[in-house]
N, C-alpha and C positions, 0 to 999 in steps of 0.2 A: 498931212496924212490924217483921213477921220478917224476917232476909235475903233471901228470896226476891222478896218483895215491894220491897223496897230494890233488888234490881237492877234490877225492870222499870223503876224510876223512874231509874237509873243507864243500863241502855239506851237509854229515849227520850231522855236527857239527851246522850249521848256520840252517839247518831245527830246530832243537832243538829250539836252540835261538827264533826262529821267534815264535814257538809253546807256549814259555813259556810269553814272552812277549804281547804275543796276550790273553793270558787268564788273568782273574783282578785277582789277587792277593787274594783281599779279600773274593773272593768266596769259596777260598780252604781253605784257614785258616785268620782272621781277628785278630789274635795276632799274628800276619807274616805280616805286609803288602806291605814289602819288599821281603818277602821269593823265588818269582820266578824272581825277579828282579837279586838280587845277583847269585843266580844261571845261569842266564845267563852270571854276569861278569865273573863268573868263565870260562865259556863254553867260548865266547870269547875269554880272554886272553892267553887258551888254544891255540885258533885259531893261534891267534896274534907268540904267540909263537913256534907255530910248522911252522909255514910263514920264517920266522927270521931263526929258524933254518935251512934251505931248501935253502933262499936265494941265497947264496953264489953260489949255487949248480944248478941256473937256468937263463935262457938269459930275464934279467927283461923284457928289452924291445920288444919281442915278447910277453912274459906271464904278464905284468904287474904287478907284485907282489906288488909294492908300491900302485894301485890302492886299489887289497885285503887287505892289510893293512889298507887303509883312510878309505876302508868303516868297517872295524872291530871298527875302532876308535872314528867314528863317532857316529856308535852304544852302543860304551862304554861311549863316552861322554852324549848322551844323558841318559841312564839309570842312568851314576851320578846324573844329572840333574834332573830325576825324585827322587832318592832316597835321595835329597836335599844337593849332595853335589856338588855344585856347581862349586868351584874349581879345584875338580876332570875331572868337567865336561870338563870346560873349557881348561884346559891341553890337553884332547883325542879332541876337535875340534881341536885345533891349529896342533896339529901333523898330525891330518888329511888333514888341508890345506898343509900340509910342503909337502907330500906326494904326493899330486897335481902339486903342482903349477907350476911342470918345463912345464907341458902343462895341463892346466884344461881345456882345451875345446877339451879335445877329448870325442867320444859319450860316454865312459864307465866313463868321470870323471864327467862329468857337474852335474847330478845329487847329488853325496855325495857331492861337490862341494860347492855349492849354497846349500844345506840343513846345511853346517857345519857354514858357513857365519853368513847363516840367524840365527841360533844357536847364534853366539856368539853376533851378535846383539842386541836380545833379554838378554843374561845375560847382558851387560852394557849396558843395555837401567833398567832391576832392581836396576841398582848402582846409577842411577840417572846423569850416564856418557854418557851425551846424543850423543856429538861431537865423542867419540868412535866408538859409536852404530854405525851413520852414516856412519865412514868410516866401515865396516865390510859391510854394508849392500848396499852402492854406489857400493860398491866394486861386491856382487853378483847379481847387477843392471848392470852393466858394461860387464863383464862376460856371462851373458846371451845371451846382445845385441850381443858381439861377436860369441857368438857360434849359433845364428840365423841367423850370415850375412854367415855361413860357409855350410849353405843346407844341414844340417846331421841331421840324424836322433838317439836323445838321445836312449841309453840302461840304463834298470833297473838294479840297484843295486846285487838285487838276480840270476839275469841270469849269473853274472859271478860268481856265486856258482854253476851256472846247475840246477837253482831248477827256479820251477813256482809254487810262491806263490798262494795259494785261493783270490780269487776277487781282487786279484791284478791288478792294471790299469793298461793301455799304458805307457810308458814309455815317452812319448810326452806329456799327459795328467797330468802325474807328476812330469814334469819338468815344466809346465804350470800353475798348481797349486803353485810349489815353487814358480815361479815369483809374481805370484798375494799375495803370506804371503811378498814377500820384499818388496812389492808398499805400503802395508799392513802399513808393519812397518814403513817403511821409513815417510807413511802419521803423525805418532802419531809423531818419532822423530825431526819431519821440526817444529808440532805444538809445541813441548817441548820446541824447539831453537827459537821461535815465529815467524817464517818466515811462517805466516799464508797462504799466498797466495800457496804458494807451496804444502803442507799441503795439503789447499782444493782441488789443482789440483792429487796427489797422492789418496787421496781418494777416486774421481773420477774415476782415473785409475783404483781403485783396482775394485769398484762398476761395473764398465764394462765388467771387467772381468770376473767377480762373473756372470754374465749375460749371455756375450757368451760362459764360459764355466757350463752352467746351474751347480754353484758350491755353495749356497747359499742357507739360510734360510729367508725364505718371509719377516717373522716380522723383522727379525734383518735388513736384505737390506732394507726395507720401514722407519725404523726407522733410520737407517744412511744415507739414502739419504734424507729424512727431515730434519737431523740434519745436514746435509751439507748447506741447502740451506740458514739456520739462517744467515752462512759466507756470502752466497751473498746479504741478505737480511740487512744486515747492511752495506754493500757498495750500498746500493740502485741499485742493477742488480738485477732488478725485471724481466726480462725474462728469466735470469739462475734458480734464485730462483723458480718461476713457474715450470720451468722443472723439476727439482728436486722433487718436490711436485708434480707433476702429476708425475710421475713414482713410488714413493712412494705409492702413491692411488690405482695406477694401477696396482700395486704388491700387493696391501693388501686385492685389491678388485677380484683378483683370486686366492687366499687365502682363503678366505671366500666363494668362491663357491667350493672349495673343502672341505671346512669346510662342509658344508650346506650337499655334499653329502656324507659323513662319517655317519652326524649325521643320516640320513635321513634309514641309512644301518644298525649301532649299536650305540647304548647310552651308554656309560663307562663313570667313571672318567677322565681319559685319555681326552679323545672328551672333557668330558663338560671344564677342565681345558685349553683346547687347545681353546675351544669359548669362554671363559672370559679371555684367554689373548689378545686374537684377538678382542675384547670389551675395552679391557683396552689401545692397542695400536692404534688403532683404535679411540679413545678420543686423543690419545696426538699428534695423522697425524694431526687432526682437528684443535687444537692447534697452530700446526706448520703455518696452512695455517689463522687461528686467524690472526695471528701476520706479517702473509702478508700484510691481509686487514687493519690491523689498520695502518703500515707501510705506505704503498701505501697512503692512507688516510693522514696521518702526513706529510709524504715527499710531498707529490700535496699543502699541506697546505700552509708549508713555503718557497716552492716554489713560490705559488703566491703572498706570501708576499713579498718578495725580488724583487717579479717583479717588485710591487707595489712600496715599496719603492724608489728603482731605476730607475723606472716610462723609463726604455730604453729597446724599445722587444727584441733589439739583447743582452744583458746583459745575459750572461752565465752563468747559472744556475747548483748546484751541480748534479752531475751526476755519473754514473758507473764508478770509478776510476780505474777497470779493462780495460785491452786492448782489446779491441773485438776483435781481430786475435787470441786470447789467449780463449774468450770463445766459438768460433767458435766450436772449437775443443772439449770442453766438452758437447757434446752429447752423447744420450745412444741410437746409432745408432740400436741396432738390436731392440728395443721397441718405436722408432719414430713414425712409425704411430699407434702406440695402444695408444699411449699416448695424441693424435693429443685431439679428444675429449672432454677429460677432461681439459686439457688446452685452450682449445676455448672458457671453459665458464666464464674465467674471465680474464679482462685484465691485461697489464704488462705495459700500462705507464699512464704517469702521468696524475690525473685528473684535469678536467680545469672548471667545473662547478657543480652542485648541482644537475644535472639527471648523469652524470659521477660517483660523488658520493656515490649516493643513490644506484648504481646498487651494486659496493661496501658492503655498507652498508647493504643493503641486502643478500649481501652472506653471509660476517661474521656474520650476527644472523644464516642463518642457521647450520654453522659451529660451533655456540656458541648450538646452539639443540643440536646438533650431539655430541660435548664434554658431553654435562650434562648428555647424556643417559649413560653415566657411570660413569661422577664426580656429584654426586649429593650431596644435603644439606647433608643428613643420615649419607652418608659410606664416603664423600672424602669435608670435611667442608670445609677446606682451599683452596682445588682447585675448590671449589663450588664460593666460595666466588671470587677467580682470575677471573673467568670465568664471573661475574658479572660486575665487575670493565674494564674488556673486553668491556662488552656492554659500558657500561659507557663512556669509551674512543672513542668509536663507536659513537654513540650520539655526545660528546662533539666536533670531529672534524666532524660531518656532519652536525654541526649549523653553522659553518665557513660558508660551502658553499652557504648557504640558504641566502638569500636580506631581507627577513622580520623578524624582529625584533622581533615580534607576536610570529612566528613559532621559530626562536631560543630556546626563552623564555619556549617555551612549550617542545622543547627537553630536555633543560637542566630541567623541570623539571620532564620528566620522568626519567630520571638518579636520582633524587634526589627519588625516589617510588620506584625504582629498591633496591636502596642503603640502605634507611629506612628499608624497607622489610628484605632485609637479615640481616640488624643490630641484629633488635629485637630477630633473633632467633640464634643470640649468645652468648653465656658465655662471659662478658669480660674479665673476668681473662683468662678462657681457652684458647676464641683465641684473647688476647691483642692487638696481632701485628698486625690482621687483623683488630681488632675494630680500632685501632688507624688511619691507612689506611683510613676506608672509612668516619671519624671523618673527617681527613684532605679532604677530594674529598666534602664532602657535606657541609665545611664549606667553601669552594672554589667555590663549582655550586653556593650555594646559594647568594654569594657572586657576581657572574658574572649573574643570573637573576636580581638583585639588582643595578649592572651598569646599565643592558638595560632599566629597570624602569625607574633611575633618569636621563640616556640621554635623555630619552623622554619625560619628564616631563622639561629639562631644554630646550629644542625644541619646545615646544610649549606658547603659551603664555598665555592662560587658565592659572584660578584657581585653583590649587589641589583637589579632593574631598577630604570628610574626606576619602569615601572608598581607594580611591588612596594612600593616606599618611599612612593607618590603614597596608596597603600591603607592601609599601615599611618600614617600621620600623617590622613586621613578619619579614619579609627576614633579615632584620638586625640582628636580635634578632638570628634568626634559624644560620645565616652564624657563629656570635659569640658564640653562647653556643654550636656548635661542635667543633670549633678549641678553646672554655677554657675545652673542656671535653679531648681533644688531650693534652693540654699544663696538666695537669691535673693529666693524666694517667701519666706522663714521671716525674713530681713534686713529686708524690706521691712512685716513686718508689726508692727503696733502695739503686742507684747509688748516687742518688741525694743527698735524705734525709744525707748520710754519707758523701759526696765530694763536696756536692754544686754546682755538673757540672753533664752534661747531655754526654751521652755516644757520642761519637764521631759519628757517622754516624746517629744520630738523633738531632746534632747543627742545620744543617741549616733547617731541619723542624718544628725545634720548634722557634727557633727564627722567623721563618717565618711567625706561628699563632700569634705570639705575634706581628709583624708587622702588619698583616691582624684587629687583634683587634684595636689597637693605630687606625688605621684608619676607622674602623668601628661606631668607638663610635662616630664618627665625624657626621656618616650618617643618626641618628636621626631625626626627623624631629618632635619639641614637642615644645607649647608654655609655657611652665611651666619651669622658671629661676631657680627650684631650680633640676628637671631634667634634664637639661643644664646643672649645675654644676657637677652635679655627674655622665654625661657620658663624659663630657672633661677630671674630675680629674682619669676616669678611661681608658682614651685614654693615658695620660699621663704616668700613670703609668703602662702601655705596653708599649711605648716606654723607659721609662727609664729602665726598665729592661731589655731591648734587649742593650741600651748604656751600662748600671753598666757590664753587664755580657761581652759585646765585650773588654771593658775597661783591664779585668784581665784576656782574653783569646784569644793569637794572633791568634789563630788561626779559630776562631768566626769572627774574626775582620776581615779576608782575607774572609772569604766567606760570608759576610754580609757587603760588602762593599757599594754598592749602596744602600741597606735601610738603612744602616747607618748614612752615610753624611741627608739623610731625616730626623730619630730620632734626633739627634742632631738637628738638626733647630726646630722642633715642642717639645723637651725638653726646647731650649730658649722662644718659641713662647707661647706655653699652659699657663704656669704661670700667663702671663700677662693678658689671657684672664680667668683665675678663677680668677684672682682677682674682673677682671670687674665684673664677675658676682655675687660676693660675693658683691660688692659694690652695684650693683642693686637690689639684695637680704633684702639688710637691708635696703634698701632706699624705 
């Protein structure tokens, strides 16, 4: 048989293949659900082997035979792959590379090439073989570059069968898409290897790509590019993080006008599931850009305090620890000006005063609307609840910025009506974690209205009223009985009650209400010696239980270091002063 004649039997052979493979399995029989699978390795290895036999018998290097070969095998490894044999699979990629490699960058290899790579990537990227993965996958990173600086134009796999697939792309367009699955991958295995900056820069790549080659699902791009920006948003690059988040917006919000005219056209299932996931995603964009505003807000804070501190303007202040020649470059140049808009409406540095702020502060409550219209109390309690403690946070760092003590006073206690409110309409068994939560936040506000009170009361040289004294012991009382309701809920529970020790990632909060109390009891304000005694002896005994328990747990001890050396002084000190008043008592 001449080569010519070998491939028409290679073409009708490989049509087969593509036919059986293209149709789901399960359709034709669903106690088969391999059955067209195997059928094609058969049909293949037919291939394979009438190739082989022929060989010897043709000038490789005009007909390329070893290319017909990589891509038979590549096709056999992936169906291992599907039929979950993995191993198998793995053997028909590497042969496939072998087969290549004395020149993979000619137009008929790049493709099986780079598709067999990316293949074995992904299996040792399953084995949790992360450093493998990479090399397979730099490898058809590399590869590409080269065969892009060489001006050729890739060929399709199936053209050197002689066959034109149905809706089969360009062959540039599918060499284009492989690139963007190895930026793909390569972004998860740099985050595996923790080399997060690279990571976020790969993801970048891939998201751009998904872009200019309109190769992409709206929600899923909106949702990984706000989940990119997190990255930058904890290195404080708040103009990268912005951009991300408007591009996100701005993908989700033409999204939704196709949405709008579907619906407008026909009403199905389909549609209404497709507007409630675009409702549900649509809540967690909002989310994303939450935690902008409070960021922003946080970081301007302790900024100005460091200023403050260090009382020197030029004192260099934490900052984008990224390179700016490096973020230059992650833009999503073909949607720059669409995005321009949305990111004008909120700034990207740092605030320096209390109208800087408030502009702030006012965006994330609207952003906090815009989450609730799909996490609400009913259907999504717990992110109802996040969603509140959001505000709260909001509030808490926009009293920073404010000079009047009045108006502080009055935000924190709106967070304290925010907080209450949602309390009340919780189970606290059902949601513990979150009753615990906002226990600890309102017995903290109440606490910090409580300082403003008595700075100002120790500022002035006036008499107390009674009304005045009636408010500051309220606040006392309210900041205590939520952090004993917190220390309470964690005493009460079956970690405890069995082991006498508090679960490791709730040490330092609880010991922390029990500091907050020892010093609360102090802030009483009663002329009655025998109520004296019994709020010192119960100051006391919050701090000696945050000592006794650091005493037999080092590791208590290291994270309670600084309230520590405090208890201890006021477990020597208290004593002395119930005796006094036990002495005054009977006198």
């Amino acid at each position: 048989m001449d080569f010519h004649a070998l491939l028409i039997e290679l073409k009708e052979k490989y049509t087969q293949v593509r036919k059986l493979l293209d149709t789901d399995d399960k359709i034709i029989d669903e106690t088969k659900p391999y059955k067209n699978k195997y059928a094609a390795i058969n049909i293949l290895k037919e291939m394979q082997n009438s190739l082989l036999e022929q060989s010897n018998n043709v000038v490789k290097e005009e007909n390329d035979v070893n290319t017909l070969l990589a891509i038979i095998s590549l096709n056999l490894g992936i169906v291992y792959v599907e039929t979950e044999e993995l191993k198998l699979g793995e053997e028909y990629f590497i042969n496939c590379i072998d087969n290549l490699s004395e020149n993979e960058i000619l137009p008929q290899r790049i493709i099986p090439m780079i598709s067999a790579l990316n293949q074995l990537g992904i299996i040792w990227s399953q084995r949790n073989q992360a450093s493998m993965s990479k090399t397979f996958l730099e490898r058809a990173e590399n590869i590409y570059k080269d065969f892009i600086n060489i001006n050729k134009e890739p060929i399709n796999m199936s053209t050197l069968f002689l066959i034109k697939l149905i809706d089969e792309q360009e062959p540039k367009l599918v060499l284009e898409k492989l690139h963007t699955l190895t930026l793909y991958y390569l972004a998860q295995i740099y985050g595996t290897l923790e080399d997060y900056l690279k990571s976020a820069i790969y993801c970048h790549m891939t998201l751009s790509r998904q872009l200019e080659y309109k190769d992409f699902e709206s929600i899923d791009w909106s949702l990984n590019a706000a989940t990119l920006s997190q990255f930058f948003l904890e290195k404080e690059c708040f103009s990268q993080a912005k951009h991300y988040l408007s591009a996100a917006t701005y993908i989700l919000e033409n999204y939704q006008n196709t949405l709008t005219t579907i619906e407008t056209d026909v009403e199905n299932e389909e549609t209404a599931a497709k507007l409630e996931n675009y409702k549900h995603r649509s809540a967690d964009i909002s989310r994303c850009w939450i935690k902008y505003g409070i960021l922003l807000l946080s970081a301007s804070k302790e900024r100005l305090l460091i200023k403050s501190e260090n009382d020197n303007e030029q004192e260099e202040m934490k900052k984008c620890e990224i390179d700016k020649n490096c973020l230059i470059n992650l833009q999503f140049t073909t949607i720059e000006k669409n995005i321009e808009t949305i990111a004008n409406e909120i700034t990207d540095n740092y605030l320096l005063d209390f109208s800087d702020a408030k502009l702030i502060f006012f965006k994330i409550n609207e952003w906090i609307d815009s989450a609730k219209q799909y996490y609400s109390l009913e259907n999504h309690a717990s992110d109802y609840v996040q969603l509140i403690q959001d505000q709260s946070q909001a509030y808490k760092d926009l009293a920073f910025f404010h000079n009047d003590e009045g108006q502080q006073a009055k935000m924190h206690k709106r967070r304290i009506d925010m907080l209450e409110d949602v309390l009340k309409e919780l189970h606290e068994t059902y949601y513990q974690s979150s009753c615990r939560q906002i226990w600890m936040e309102l017995g903290e506000t109440y606490s910090e209205i409580l300082d403003i009170k008595l700075d100002r009361l120790q500022a002035t040289d006036e008499r107390p009223t009674a009304n005045m004294l009636k408010k500051i012991n309220n606040l006392t009382a309210s900041a205590i009985k939520n952090f004993e309701k917190f220390i309470d809920s964690l005493k009460s529970s079956k970690i405890f009650i069995e082991n006498n020790k508090f679960p490791d990632e709730m040490i330092r909060p609880v010991l922390s209400a029990y500091f907050h109390c020892g010093r609360l009891y102090n802030k009483f304000i009663t002329p009655d010696k025998q109520q004296q005694l019994e709020n010192v002896q119960k100051s006391y005994s919050a701090y000696s239980f945050l000592v006794n328990y650091c005493e037999r747990d080092s590791n208590a001890k290291d994270l309670m270091a600084v309230e520590l050396s405090v208890c201890k002084d006021f477990v020597k000190l208290l004593p002395l002063k119930i005796s006094k008043l036990k002495l005054e008592i009977n006198h």
